[in-house]
N, C-alpha and C positions, 0 to 999 in steps of 0.2 A: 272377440277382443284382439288377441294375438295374434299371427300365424305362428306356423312353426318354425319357421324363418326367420322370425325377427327376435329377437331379443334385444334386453333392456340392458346396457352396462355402459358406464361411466363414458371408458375411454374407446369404446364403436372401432374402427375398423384399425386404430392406431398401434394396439398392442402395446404387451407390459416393457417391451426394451424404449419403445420412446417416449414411453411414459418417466419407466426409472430416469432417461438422460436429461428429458427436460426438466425433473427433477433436481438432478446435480447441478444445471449448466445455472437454473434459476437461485437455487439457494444455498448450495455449496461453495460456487465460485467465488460469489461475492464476499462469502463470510472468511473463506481464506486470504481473501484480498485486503479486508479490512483486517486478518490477522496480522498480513504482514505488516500493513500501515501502520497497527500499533508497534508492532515492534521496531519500526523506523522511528516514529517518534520517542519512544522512548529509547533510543542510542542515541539521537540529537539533542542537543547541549540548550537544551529549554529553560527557564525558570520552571519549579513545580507549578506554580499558576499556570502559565504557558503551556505545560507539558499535560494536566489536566485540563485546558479550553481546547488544545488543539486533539484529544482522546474524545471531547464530547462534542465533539461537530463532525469529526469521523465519525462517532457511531450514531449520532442523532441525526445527521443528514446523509441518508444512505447512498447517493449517487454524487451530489455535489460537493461533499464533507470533503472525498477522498479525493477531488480534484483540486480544491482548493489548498489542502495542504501541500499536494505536490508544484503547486505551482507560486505557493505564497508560502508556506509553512516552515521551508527545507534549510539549511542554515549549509551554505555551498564549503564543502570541506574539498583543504589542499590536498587530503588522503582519502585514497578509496582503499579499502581491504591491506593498508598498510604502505600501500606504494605510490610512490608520488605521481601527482598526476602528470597530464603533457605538459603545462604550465608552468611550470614548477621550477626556479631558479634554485638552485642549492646556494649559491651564493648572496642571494638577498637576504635570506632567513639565517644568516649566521647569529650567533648568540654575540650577546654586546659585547663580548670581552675582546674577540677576535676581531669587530669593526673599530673598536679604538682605537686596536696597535697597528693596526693595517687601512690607513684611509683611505 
């Protein structure tokens, strides 16, 4: 049947470290991926309808979901982590009080 040589296992000449990686790289990475998308959607200024359609096409459509919202989903903010972006006129955005007295 056998020789002595040969044995019967799963993962044959590859060993348990590329087993464990391809492991993480297949079903960890993605899931951290889709954790952060959800937490992008929800800090984005959705309707709750919106903000639960755009949570069920991320997690129900595993590869195309997460592109789609980045590329349709995203609501383009004048702020990133508080600071105005390169764009960003300080003078446009004044509050009305100051553009009435000042034409």
């Amino acid at each position: 049947m056998l020789d002595n040589k040969e044995t019967l296992s799963m993962s044959g000449n590859r060993g348990c470290i590329f087993n464990s990686i391809m492991f993480l790289v297949i079903v960890f990475v993605p899931v951290v991926g889709h954790i952060i998308e959800t937490i992008m959607v929800l800090e984005d200024d959705h309707s709750l309808a919106g903000t639960a359609l755009w949570l069920a096409v991320i997690w129900l459509i595993p590869f195309l979901g997460p592109l789609l919202y980045l590329l349709f989903g995203q609501h383009r903010r004048r702020f990133m982590f508080g600071q105005p972006g390169y764009g960003y006129n300080q003078y446009q955005y004044q509050p009305m009080q100051y553009q009435q007295r000042y034409p």
